[in-house]
N, C-alpha and C positions, 0 to 999 in steps of 0.2 A: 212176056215177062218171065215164065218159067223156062223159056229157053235158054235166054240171060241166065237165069241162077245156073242153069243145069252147066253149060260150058262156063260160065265164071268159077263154077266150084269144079269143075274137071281140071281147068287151068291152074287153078290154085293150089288142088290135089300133085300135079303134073310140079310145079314150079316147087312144092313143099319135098317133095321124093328128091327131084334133079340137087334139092340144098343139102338135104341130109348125108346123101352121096357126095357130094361137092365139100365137105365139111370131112365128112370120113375119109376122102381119099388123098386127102394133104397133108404132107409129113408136119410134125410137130413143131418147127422151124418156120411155118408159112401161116400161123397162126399170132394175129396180133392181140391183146388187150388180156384176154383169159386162156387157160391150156385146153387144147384140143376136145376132152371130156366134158367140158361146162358147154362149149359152143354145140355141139350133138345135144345136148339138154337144151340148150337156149332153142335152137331150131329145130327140137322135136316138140317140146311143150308151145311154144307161142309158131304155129304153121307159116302165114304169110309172113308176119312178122318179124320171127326170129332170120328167115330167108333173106329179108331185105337187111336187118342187122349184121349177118354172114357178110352179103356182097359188096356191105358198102362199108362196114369198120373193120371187122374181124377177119377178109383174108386181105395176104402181102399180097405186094405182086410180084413180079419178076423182079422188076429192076430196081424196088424198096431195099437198100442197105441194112442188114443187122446190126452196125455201129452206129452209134454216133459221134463218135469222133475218127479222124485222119489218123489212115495205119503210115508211119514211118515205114520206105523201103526196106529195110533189113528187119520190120515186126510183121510186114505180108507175108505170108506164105505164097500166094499165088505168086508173086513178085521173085520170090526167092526160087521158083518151081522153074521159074522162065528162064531164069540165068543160068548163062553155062558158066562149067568149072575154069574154062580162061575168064571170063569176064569177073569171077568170083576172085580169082589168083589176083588180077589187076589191081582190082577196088581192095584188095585187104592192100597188097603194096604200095597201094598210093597212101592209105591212111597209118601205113606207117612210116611213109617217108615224111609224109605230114606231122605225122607224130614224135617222130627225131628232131624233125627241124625245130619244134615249140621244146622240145627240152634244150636243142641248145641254144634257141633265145631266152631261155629262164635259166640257163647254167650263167652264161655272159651277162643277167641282167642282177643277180646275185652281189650285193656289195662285201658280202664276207669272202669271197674268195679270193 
């Protein structure tokens, strides 16, 4: 029985260290519910426990979204990084040729003229 404590409380020791680390060494952006400084509190003061609240609510992961809603192609940045300046040339052309043709179906649709 005292071997059990002795490695359950080494392990526990081992797994409260790997959190506090694991908490400290992620930017401010990968932190979910509370900011970075409260979570270092949470998993300093409650050992096992605040550990398992770390891994299982409090970090993002990778592939977790910061929005919650659908960025429009022209409101991404990434989107707009990719595009070359021909393809940027094009798309502004097309939307104002698009844009001509709806003023002159609202000039012709105009009955004071």
């Amino acid at each position: 029985m005292a071997r059990f404590l002795i490695v359950g409380g080494f392990l526990a020791v081992i797994f409260w260290v790997f959190s506090i680390v694991d908490v400290a060494a992620q930017p401010a952006s990968r932190h979910r519910g509370v900011s970075k400084s409260i979570w270092v509190l949470i998993v300093v003061l409650l050992p096992v426990v605040g550990g398992i609240l770390w891994f299982a609510l409090g970090r993002r992961r990778k592939g977790d979204t910061h929005t919650t809603y659908p960025l429009a192609p022209d409101d991404d940045p990434e989107v707009l990084r990719r595009m070359s300046t021909a393809e940027s040339d094009a798309r502004i052309r097309k939307l104002e040729e698009e844009l001509a043709r709806l003023d002159d179906e609202a000039d012709g649709a105009d009955p004071r003229s």
